[in-house]
C-alpha positions as CSV (number, residue, x, y, z in Angstrom):
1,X,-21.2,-15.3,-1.9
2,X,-22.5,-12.2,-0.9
3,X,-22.1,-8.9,-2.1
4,X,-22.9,-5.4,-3.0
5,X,-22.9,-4.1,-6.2
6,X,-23.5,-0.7,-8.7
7,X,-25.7,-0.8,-11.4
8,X,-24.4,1.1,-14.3
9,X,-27.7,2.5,-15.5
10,X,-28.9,3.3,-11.7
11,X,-26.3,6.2,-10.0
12,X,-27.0,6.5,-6.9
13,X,-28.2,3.0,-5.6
14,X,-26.0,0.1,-4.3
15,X,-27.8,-3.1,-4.6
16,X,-27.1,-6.4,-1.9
17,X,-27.0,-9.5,-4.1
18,X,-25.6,-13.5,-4.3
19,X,-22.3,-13.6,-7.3
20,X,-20.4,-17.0,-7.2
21,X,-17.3,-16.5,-5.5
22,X,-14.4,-16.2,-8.1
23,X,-12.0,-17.8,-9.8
24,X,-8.4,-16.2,-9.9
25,X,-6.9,-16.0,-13.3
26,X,-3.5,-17.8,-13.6
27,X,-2.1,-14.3,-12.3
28,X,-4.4,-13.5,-9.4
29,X,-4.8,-14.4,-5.9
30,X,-8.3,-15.4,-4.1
31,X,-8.8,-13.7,-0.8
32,X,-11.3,-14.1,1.6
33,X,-12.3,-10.6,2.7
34,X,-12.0,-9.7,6.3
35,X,-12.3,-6.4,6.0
36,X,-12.8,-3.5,3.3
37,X,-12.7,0.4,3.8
38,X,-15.5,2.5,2.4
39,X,-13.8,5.3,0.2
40,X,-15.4,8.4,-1.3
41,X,-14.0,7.2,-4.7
42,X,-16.8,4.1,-3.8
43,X,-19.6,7.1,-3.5
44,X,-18.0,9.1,-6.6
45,X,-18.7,5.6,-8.5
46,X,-21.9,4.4,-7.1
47,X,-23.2,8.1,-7.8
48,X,-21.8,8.2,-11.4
49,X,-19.6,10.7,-10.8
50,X,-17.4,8.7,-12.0
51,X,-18.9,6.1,-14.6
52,X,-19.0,2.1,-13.6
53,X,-16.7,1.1,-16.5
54,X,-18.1,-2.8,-15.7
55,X,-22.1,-2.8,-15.3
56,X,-23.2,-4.2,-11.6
57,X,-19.1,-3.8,-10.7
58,X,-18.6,-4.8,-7.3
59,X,-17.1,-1.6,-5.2
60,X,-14.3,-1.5,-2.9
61,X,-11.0,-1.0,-3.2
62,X,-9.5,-1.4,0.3
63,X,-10.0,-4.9,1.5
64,X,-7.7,-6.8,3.7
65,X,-8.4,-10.6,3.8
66,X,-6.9,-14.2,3.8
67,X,-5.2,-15.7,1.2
68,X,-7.5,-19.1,-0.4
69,X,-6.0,-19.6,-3.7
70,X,-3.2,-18.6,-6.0
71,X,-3.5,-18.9,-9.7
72,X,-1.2,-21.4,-11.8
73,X,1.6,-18.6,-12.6
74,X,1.8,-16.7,-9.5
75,X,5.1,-18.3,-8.0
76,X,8.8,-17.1,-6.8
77,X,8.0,-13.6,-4.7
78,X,4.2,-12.8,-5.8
79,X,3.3,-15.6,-3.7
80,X,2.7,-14.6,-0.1
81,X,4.2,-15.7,3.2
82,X,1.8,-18.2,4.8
83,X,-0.6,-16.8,7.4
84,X,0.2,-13.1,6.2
85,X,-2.8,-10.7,5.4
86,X,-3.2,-9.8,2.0
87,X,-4.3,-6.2,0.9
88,X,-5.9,-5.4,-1.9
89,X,-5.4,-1.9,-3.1
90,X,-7.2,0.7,-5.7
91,X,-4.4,0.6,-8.4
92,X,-5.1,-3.2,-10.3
93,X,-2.5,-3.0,-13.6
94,X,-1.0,-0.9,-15.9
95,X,1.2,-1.9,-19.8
96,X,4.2,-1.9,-17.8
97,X,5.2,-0.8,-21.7
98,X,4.3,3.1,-21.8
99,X,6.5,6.2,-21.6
100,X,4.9,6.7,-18.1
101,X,5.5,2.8,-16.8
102,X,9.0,2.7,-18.0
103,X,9.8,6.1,-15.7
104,X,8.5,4.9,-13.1
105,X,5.6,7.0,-13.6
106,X,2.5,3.8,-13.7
107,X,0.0,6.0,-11.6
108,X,-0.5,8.2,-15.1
109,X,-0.7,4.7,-17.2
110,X,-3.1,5.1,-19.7
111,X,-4.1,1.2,-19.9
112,X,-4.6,1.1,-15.8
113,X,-7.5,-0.8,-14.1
114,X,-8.6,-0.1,-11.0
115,X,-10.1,-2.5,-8.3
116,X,-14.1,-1.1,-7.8
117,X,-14.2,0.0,-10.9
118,X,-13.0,-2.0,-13.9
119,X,-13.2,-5.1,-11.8
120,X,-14.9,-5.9,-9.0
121,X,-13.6,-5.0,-5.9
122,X,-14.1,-5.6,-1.9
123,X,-17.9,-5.5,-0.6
124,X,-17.9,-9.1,-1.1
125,X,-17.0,-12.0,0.7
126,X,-14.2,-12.9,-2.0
127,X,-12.3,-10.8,-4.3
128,X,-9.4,-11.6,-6.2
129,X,-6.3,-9.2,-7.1
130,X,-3.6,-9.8,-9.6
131,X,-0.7,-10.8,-7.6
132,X,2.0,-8.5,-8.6
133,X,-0.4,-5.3,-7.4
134,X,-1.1,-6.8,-3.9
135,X,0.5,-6.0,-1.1
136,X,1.5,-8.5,2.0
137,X,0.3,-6.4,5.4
138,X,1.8,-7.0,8.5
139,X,1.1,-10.1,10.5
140,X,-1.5,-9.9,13.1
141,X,-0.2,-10.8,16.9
142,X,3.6,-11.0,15.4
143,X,6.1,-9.1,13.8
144,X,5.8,-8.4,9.8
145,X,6.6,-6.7,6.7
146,X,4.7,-4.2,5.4
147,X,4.6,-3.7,1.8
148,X,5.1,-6.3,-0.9
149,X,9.0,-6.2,-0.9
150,X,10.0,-6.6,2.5
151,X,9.6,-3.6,5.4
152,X,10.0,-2.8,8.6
153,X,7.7,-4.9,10.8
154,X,5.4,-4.5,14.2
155,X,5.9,-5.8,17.4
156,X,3.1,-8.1,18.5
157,X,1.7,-5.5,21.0
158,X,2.0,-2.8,18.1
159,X,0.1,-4.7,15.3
160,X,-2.8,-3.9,13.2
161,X,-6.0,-5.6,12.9
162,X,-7.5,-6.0,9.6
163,X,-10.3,-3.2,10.2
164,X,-6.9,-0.8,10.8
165,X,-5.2,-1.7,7.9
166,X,-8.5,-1.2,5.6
167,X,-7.9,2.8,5.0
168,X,-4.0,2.4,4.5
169,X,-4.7,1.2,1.2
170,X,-6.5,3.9,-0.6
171,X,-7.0,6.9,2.0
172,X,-3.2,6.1,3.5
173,X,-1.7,5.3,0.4
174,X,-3.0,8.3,-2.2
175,X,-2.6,10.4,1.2
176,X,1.1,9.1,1.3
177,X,1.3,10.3,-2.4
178,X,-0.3,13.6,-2.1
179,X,1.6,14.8,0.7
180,X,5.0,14.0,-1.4
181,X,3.7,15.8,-4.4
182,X,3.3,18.6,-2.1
183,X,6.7,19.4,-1.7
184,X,6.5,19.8,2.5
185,X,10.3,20.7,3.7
186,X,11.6,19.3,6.8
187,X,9.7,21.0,9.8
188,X,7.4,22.6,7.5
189,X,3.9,24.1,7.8
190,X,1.4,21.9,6.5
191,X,-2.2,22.9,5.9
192,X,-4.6,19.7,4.9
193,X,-8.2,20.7,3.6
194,X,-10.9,18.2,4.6
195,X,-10.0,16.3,7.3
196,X,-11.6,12.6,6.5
197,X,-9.8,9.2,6.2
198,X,-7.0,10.1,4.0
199,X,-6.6,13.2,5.8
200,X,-6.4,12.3,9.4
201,X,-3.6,9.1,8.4
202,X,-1.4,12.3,6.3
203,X,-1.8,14.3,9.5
204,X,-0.5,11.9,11.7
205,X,2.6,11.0,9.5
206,X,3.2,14.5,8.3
207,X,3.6,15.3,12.9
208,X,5.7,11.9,13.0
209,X,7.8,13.4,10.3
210,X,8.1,16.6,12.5
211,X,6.0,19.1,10.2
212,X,3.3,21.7,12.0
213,X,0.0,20.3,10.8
214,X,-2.9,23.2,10.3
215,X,-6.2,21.1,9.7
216,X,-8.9,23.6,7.6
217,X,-12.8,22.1,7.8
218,X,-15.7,23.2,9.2
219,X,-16.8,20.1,10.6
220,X,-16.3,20.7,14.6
221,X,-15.8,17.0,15.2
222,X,-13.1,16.5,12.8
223,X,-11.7,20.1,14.2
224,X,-11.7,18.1,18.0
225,X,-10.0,15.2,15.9
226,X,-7.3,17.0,14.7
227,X,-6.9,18.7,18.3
228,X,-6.5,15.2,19.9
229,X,-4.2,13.8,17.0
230,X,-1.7,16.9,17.6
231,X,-2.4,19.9,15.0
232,X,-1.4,23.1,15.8
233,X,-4.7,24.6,14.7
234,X,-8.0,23.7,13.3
235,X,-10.1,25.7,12.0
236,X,-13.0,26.0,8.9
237,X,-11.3,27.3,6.0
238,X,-12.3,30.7,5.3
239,X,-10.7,31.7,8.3
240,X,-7.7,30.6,7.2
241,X,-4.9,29.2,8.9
242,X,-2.7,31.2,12.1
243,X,0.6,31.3,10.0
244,X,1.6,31.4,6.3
245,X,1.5,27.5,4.8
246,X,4.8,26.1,3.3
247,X,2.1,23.0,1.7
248,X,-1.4,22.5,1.4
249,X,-3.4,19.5,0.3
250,X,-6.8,19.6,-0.6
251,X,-8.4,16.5,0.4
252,X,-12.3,18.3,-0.2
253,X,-13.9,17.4,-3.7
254,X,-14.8,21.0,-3.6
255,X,-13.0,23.5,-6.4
256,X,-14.0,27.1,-4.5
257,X,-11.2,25.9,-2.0
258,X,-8.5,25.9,-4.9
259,X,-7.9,29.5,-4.6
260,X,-8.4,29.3,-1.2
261,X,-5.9,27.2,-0.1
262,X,-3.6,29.0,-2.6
263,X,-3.6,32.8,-1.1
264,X,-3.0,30.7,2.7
265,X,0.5,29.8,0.7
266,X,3.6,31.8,1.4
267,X,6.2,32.0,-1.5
268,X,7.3,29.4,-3.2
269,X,4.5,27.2,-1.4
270,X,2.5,23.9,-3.2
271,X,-0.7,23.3,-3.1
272,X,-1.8,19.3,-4.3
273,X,-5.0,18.6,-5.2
274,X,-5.3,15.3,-4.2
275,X,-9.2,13.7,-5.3
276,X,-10.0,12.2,-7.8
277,X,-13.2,14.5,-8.8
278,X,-13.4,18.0,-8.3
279,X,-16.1,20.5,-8.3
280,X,-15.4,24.1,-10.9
281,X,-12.6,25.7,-10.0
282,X,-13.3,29.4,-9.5
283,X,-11.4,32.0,-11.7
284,X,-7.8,32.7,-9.8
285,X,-6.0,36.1,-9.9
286,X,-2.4,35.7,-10.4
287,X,-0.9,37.9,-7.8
288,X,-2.9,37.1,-5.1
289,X,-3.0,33.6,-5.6
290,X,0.2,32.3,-7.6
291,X,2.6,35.2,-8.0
292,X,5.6,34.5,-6.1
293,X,6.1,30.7,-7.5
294,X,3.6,29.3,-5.9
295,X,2.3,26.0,-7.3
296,X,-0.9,24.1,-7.8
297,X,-0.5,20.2,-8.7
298,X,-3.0,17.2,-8.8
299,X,-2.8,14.1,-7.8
300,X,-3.5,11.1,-9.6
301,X,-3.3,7.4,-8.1
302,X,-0.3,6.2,-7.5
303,X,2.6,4.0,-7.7
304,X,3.1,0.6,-6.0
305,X,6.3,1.9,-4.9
306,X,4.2,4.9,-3.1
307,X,2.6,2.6,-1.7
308,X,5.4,0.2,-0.1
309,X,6.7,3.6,0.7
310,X,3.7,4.4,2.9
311,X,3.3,1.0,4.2
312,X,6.8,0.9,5.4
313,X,6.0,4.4,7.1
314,X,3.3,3.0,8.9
315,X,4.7,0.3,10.1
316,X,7.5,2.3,11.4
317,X,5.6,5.1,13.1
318,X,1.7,3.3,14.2
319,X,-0.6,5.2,12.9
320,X,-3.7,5.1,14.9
321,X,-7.0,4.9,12.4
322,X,-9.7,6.5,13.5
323,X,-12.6,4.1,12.5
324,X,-16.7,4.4,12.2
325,X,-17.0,0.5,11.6
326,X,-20.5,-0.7,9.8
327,X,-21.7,-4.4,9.7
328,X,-21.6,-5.7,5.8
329,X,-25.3,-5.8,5.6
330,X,-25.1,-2.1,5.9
331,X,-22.5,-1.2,3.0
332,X,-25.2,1.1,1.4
333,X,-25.7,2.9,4.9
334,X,-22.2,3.7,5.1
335,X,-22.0,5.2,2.0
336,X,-24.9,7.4,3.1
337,X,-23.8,8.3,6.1
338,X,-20.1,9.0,4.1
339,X,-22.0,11.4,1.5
340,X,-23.8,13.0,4.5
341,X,-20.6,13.9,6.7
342,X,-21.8,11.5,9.3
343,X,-18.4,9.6,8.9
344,X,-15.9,9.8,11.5
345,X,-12.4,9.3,10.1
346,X,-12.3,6.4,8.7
347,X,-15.6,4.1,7.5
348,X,-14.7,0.5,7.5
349,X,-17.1,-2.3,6.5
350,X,-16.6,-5.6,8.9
351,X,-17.2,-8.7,7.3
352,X,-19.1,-11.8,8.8
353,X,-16.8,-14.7,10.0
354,X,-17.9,-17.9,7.9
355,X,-18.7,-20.7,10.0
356,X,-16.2,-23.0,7.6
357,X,-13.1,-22.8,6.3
358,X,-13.7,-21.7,2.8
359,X,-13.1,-24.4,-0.1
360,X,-11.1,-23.1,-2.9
361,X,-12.7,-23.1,-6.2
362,X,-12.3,-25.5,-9.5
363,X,-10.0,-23.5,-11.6
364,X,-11.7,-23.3,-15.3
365,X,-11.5,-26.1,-17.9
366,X,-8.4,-25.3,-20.5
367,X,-10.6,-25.1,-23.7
368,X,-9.5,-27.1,-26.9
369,X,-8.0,-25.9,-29.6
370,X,-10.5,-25.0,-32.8
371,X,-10.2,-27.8,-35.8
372,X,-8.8,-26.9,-38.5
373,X,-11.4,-25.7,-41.1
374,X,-11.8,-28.1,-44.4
375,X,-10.1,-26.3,-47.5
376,X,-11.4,-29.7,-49.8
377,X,-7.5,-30.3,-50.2
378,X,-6.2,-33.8,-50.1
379,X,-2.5,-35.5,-49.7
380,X,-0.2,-35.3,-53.1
């Protein structure tokens, strides 16, 4: 099959290459990819800003495909509804054992794997995802859940193609998350830093929600975006924003914007960090920039309940993606173009249509057991 890959002792290059497709473990699922969203956690690994923790790990943690095979234990409710689009997210397994899992807290897991990173991941034409952290998508042309429990569904005239449901799974989903951990009260004044994928999906359910969006970047096209998609304001950063901010998120990988984003607070106010990397903080001066409780807080991952949460929000309000869409064969280019600001909204990466239905592939041969090793001993 083909596919895209990072070499661990290479940052900065993303290498085109044939892998054999694979073959799910007796807890997986096999999904041909439709579709896969281009993420700036993707650039932060293929840049080693974040080390490849498999070498030549196939990047990609947003991918939206058909289901080809299941593995011999998935059964009961892991096993998707026939015909139903399969998602495969950035969050691939925690213990389920830990202080963290057992209160519902798996996103701080110190034993999780992530899709893209410890295993490979979406810029291929296969993938495979363990079946308890996928998620069923709605049902193209019909209505359908959302989530992997069972949500509200679309109407057939209201349904998402795969290229639209790409960026729900990371930039919708951590968005989903950041914009919890940032405390917004009802009709609150949001202020979102950065205004890429995850950004422009928060903004649009943060308005649905009824909250006054502020959008801070200094990019004018992402300013006319968050015009058209209903902020109040948008402006670059330094200006600040018209009115005091009740919430902030900092979608931005850049720390100078910490205290920033702070001081636009008014009392009591929260400001999440929300990536994954994060340039130096500047030194902060307590009165101008936290005095009068307010809050800083990062972000880390998230939960599979966040996202069925966020899926079942999606599915009840529409969000419209904004999309720059890239043929496969040009993976690498949109992770240039991503790194350069070139990106508008969303980067997706459309997959070629095989001209075949796929075959699925010869699960492994069980191995036998070791004989038992020759002590000299006989029978009494």
């Amino acid at each position: 099959m083909a596919a895209w890959v990072v070499s661990a002792d290479r940052p900065g290059r993303l290498e085109r290459t044939e892998l054999p497709v694979p073959v799910p473990s007796p807890d997986e699922l096999l999904v041909r990819v439709r579709a896969c969203g281009v993420c700036r956690t993707d650039l932060h690994v293929r840049d080693h800003d974040l080390l490849p923790h498999q070498d030549r790990v196939v990047p990609g943690h947003e991918a939206v495909g058909d289901l080809v095979a299941t593995g011999s234990e998935v059964t009961g409710e892991q096993r998707p509804r026939a015909g139903a689009p399969i998602g495969i997210p950035w969050l691939r397994g925690t213990c389920g054992a830990c202080p963290y899992c057992t209160r519902g807290r798996e996103n701080l897991c110190l034993s999780s794997r992530y899709t893209g990173w410890d295993a490979d991941g979406g810029y291929a034409e296969y993938a495979t995802v363990p079946a308890e952290y996928a998620y069923e998508l709605p049902t193209a042309g019909s209505a359908g859940s959302a989530g992997s429990a069972g949500s509200p569904g679309h109407s057939a005239e209201e349904a998402y193609s795969a290229e639209e449901l790409a960026p729900l799974l990371c930039a919708g989903i951590i968005g989903y998350r950041a914009l919890r951990r940032a405390d917004l009260p009802a009709g609150g004044r949001l202020g979102i830093y950065g205004f890429g994928a995850s950004a422009h999906l928060v903004a649009q359910l943060a308005l649905a929600e009824g909250a006054t969006v502020h959008v801070l970047t200094r990019s004018p096209a992402a300013q006319t975006l968050a015009l058209e998609l209903g902020a109040a304001s948008a402006r670059d950063a330094l200006r600040g924003p018209p009115e005091p901010l009740d919430s902030a998120i900092l979608f931005a990988p850049a720390g100078d914007l910490v205290p920033v984003g702070l001081e636009a607070l008014g009392s009591g106010g929260t400001l999440a960090v929300a990536g994954i990397h994060l340039s130096d903080i500047p030194p902060l001066d307590y009165r101008k920039h936290l005095f009068r409780e307010r809050t800083v807080r990062s972000v880390t991952a998230n939960t599979r309940e966040d996202g069925r949460a966020f899926l079942s929000a999606a599915a009840e309000h529409r969000l419209r993606p904004t999309l720059s869409r890239y043929d496969f064969a040009a993976a690498d280019t949109a992770l240039d173009d991503l790194a350069a600001g070139r990106v508008h909204g969303a980067a997706v990466l459309r997959m070629p249509v095989p001209t075949e239905p796929p075959e699925p592939p010869e699960p492994p041969e069980p191995s036998e057991p070791p004989e038992p090793p020759d002590t000299g001993g006989g029978s009494s």
